[in-house]
C-alpha positions, 0 to 999 in steps of 0.5 A, a space after each residue: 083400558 087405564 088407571 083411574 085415581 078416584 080420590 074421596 074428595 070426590 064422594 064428599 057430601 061436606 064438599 061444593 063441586 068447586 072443591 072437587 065433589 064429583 057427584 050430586 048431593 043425593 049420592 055423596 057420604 059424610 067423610 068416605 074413606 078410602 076403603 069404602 070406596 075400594 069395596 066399592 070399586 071391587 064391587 064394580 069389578 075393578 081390581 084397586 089400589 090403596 095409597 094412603 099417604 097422598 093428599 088431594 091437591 085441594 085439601 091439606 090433609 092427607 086422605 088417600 086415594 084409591 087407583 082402579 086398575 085396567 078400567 073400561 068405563 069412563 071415569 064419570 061412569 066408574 065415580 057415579 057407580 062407586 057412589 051408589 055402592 058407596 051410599 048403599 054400604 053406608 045404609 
């Protein structure tokens, strides 16, 4: 089991794959924050971390991260997870 830093770069739908969007169109939300994607996370069933002052490496501005903690998934899992969860909050 590992940590996992899910940044909100990833679930961007203003994003292209090469500035870090991890997920396809279908599933990516305008401007995700990080606490959309800890509840989430938690919804996964992964305790989270917030840390807010953090900036991802291919973006100026900082916007957080969340840190799932203990994880058993892979990655690739744990993110495509966290974006249904993540689309069906928005709806």
């Amino acid at each position: 089991m590992a940590d996992n830093v899910i940044w909100p770069a990833y679930f961007d739908a203003e994003k292209t794959r090469s500035e870090g969007r991890r997920v396809p169109r279908e599933l990516a939300v305008t401007d995700p924050s990080v606490d959309e994607i800890a509840a989430a996370v938690q919804q996964v069933g992964y305790d989270v971390r917030i840390e807010r002052s953090v900036t991802y490496p291919r973006e100026h501005e900082p916007r957080g991260r969340v840190i799932a903690r203990d994880v058993e998934d892979t990655k690739n899992d744990l993110i495509q997870a966290v974006a249904a969860y993540v689309t069906a909050l928005r709806d």
